[in-house]
N, C-alpha and C positions, 0 to 999 in steps of 0.2 A: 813697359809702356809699348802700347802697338796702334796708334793715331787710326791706321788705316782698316783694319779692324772696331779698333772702338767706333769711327764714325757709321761701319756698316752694322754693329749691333745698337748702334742711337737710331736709325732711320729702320732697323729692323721693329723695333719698337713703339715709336709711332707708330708704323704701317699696322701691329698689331691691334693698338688701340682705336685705330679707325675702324679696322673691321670689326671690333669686337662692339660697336655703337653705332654705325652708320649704315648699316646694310638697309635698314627701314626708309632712313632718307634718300638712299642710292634708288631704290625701287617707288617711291614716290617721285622722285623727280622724273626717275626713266618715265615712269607710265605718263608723264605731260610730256614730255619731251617727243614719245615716239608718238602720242596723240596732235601732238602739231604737226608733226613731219607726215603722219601719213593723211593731214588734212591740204598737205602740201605747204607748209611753210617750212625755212630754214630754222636752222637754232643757231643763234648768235652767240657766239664769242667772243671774252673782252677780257685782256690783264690790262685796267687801268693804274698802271703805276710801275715806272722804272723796272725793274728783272722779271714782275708778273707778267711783262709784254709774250714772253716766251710761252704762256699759257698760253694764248689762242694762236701764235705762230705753228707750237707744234703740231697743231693737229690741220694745217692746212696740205689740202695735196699731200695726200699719206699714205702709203699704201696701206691697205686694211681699216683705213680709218674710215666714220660714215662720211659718205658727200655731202649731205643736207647740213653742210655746217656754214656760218659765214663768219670766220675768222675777221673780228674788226682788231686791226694795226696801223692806229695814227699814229705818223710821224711823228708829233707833237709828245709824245706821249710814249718815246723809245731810245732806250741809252744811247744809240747808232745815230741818233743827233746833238750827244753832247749827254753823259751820266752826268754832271752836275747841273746844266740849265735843268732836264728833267726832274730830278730828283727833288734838287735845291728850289724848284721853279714852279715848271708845268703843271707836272700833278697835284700842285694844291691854287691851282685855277676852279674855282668851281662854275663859273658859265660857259667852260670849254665841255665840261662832260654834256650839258645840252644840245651843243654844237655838234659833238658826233653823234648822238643819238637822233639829232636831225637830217644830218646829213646820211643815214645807214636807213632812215626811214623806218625806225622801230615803233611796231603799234600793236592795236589791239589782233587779240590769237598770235601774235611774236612770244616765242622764249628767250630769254639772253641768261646767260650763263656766265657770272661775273668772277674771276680769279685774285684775290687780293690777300696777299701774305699778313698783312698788320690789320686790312678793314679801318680805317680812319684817314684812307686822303679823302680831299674835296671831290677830286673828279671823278672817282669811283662810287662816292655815296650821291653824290648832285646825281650822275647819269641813275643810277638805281632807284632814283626818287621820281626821274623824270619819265623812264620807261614804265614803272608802277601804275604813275598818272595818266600816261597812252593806255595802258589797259595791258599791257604785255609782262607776261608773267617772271618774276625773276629769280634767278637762282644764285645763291654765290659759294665759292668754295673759299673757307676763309677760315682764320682760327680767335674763337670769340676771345678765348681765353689772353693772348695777346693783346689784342683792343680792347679789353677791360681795365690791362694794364699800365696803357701806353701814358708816355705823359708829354707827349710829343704836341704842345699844345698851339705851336706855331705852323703844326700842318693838319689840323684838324679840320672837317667841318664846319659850319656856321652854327647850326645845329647843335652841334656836340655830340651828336649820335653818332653811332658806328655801322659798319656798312651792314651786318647779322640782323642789325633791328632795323632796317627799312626795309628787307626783301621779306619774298614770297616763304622762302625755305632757305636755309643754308646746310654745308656739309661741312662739318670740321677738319678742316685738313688740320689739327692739333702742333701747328709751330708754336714754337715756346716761346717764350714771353723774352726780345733781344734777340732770337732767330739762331746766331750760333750757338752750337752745341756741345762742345768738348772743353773742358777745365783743366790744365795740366800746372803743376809747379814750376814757376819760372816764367811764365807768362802772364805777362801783364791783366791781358782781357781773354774771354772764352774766345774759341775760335770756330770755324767749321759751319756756314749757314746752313740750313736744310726747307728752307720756305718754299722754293721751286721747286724741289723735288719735289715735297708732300703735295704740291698743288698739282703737279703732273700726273701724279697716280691716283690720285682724288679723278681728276678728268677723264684717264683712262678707265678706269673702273665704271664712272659715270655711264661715258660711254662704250662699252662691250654693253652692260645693262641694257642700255638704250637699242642697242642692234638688236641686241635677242629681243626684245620687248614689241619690236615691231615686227619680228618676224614670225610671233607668236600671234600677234594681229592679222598676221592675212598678209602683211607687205613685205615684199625682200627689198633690203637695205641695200642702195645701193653704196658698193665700197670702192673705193681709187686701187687699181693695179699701178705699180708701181713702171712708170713712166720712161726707168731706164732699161728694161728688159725688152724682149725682139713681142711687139702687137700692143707695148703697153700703152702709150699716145694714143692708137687707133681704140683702144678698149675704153676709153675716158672720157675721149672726143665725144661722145653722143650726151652725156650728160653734162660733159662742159660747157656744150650748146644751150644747155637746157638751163644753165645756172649764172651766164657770162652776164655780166653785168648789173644783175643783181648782186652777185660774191664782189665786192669792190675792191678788195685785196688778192683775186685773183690774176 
């Protein structure tokens, strides 16, 4: 038995099966995604739902990562106020996902880039429904295969839909159906989650896509230098300028 191993050959395997089925979606979504940004809009970002919050965190203020992002992180809507009010609570509000989508002022030519490991809370399908209906194009990275499964019926939608069947395109980040992944004798229940990861490398993949896509267009992307090294602030600042207040989690 070697836990720490088997989990890196469980998440090597996924990884596989993404690539080996998603490259087409990867390169459709880029080519809107850098089609917005070099028409000058952001692409928004959103894990609506307890540890998906980590989705659009990590890509804020990042070295290498593009600036044209607006990482949205409501409080409401983040373990760091309380994992069970959120989990238990929040995220199956469904007139809060209208509330940030109002509040972030997503509309028509906006892309939002939605992260949800299961696809089935309220405020991840509400908000996906609501920015459709502004005209803003949506994308999610989610695993259908799980939300097909789910019988989680006390945090569903009102609808009954899943978050895969109201957007624009989805990319399979293929978490399994219960999320952990290791089975061993003697243990009760599987162990090991892998939902965050698979969402994170789904997003990072997205976007490198997205950088070259636009830089094949005529436009250099711009990217955050890393802020703790000697010029990095002053290398930032000019586009900071250019984005303050719009980025609302900056």
């Amino acid at each position: 038995m070697n836990p720490a191993l088997d989990y890196l050959d469980a998440i090597t395997s996924l990884v596989q099966k993404m690539k080996s089925t998603e490259n087409e979606r990867f390169k459709k979504a880029a080519d809107v995604m850098s089609d917005r940004v070099a028409e000058g809009h952001l692409i928004y970002l959103w894990g609506p739902g307890g540890h998906s919050s980590i989705f659009s965190e990590d890509a804020m203020y990042r070295k290498g990562e593009l600036g044209a992002l607006c990482p949205i992180y409501d409080p409401n809507i983040s373990l760091s106020h309380g994992a069970a009010r959120e989990i238990n609570g929040m995220e199956r509000v469904e007139g809060l996902g209208k509330v940030v989508v109002d509040y972030h002022k997503i509309g028509k030519g906006d892309v939002i880039v939605f992260g949800s490991a299961y696809g089935i809370n309220p405020v991840a399908i509400s908000a996906a429904i609501e920015c459709r209906n502004r005209g803003a194009y949506v994308i999610a990275v989610t695993s259908p295969s799980f939300s097909d499964q789910s019988s989680y019926a006390g945090a569903r939608h009102s609808s009954g839909k899943n978050l895969y069947q109201v957007v624009d395109l989805y990319i399979d980040s293929y978490v399994p159906y219960g999320d952990a992944i290791l089975e061993y004798e003697g243990l009760e229940h599987k162990i090991s989650p892998v939902a965050t990861i698979m969402q994170a490398i789904a997003l990072k993949a997205l976007l490198a896509e997205t950088m070259v896509a636009l830089k094949e267009k005529g436009v250099d992307p711009f990217t955050w230098t890393n802020s703790l090294q000697a010029g990095g602030i002053e290398a930032n600042s000019s586009y900071m300028h250019r984005i303050w207040g719009r980025v609302k989690s900056m």
